[in-house]
MARTOR-685991 format. One line per field, with one value per residue (C-alpha): residue in three letters; residue number from 0; y, x, z. Coordinates in steps of 0.25 Angstrom, whole numbers. Layout:
MARTOR-685991
residu <- [ala,...]
num <- [NUM,...]
c2 <- [Y,...]
c1 <- [X,...]
c3 <- [Z,...]
This chain:
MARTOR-685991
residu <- [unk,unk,unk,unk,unk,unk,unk,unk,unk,unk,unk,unk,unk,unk,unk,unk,unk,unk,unk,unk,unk,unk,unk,unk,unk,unk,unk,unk,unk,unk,unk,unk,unk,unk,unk,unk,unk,unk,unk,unk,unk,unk,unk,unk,unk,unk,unk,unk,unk,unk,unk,unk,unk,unk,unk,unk,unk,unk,unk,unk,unk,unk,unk,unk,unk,unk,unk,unk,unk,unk,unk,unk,unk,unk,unk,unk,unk,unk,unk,unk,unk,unk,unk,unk,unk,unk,unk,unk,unk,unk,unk,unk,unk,unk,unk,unk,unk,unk,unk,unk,unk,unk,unk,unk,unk,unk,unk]
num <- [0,1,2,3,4,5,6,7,8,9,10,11,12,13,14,15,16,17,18,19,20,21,22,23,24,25,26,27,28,29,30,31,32,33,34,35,36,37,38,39,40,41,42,43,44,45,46,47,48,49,50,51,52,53,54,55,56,57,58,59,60,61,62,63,64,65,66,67,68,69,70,71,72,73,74,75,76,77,78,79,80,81,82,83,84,85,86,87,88,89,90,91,92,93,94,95,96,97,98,99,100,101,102,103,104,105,106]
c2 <- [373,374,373,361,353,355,350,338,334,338,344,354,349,336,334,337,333,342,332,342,348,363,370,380,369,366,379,380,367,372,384,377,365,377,386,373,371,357,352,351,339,344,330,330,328,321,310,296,286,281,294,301,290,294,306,305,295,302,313,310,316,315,322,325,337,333,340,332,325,312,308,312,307,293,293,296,287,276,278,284,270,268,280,279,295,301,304,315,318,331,332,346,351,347,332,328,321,312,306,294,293,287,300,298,312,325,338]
c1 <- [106,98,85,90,94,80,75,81,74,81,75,81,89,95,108,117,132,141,154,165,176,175,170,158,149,152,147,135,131,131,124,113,113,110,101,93,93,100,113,125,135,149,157,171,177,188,176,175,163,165,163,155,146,145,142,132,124,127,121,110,116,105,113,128,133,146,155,158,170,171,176,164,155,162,161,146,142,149,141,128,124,128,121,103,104,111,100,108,121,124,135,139,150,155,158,166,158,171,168,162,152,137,129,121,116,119,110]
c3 <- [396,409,401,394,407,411,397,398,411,423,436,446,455,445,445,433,432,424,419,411,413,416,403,398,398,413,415,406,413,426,425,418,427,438,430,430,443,441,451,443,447,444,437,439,423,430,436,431,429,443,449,438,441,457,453,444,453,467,462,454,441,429,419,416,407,401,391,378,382,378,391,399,390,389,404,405,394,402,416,412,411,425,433,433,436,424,413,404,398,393,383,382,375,358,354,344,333,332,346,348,361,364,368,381,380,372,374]
C-alpha cells in the first residue's frame, strides 16, 4: 500500500487524511502512510463538512483514505468541490453493488 501511495504521485512529507472509524484498514493505512514517509492527518468519524473542510484546507490535505461508508463518502463527494488541495480519494473497504454514489476516486 506504501508502494501504491507513492504511485499515485505523492512526495515525502504530503499530507494524507485517514477519515474511518477504527478498523484494520485504519491501521494498514497508517503504517503505509509512514513506510512512505507521508504525514497522516487523523479525521474524526464524528466530523462534518464544515469541519472536515477546515481540516482538509488547514492542513494542506491532498488525499483522504476513507472506509466504504456511504456516509463518508456522501460527505466527501459534497465538499471536494469546495477545497483546491484535495486531489485523491481512497475508497478502501467493500461496497455494496445495491448502493447508489458518484465515485470521485477508487484505488
Amino acid at each position: 500500500m506504501a508502494h501504491s501511495l507513492l504511485g499515485i504521485g505523492l512526495s515525502k512529507g504530503d499530507r494524507v487524511g485517514i477519515y474511518m472509524k477504527n478498523n484494520p484498514f485504519y491501521v494498514f493505512s497508517l503504517f503505509a502512510i509512514g513506510k512512505a514517509g507521508l504525514v497522516e492527518v487523523p479525521i474524526n468519524p464524528n466530523f462534518r463538512e464544515p469541519e472536515i473542510l477546515h481540516i482538509i484546507n488547514t492542513a494542506h490535505v491532498s488525499t483522504i483514505i476513507v472506509e466504504a461508508n456511504m456516509e463518508f463518502i456522501n460527505i466527501l463527494s459534497k465538499i471536494s468541490s469546495e477545497s483546491s488541495v484535495l486531489k485523491n480519494v481512497i475508497i478502501v473497504g467493500d461496497i455494496k453493488k445495491n448502493q447508489k454514489w458518484k465515485p470521485i476516486y477508487i484505488y
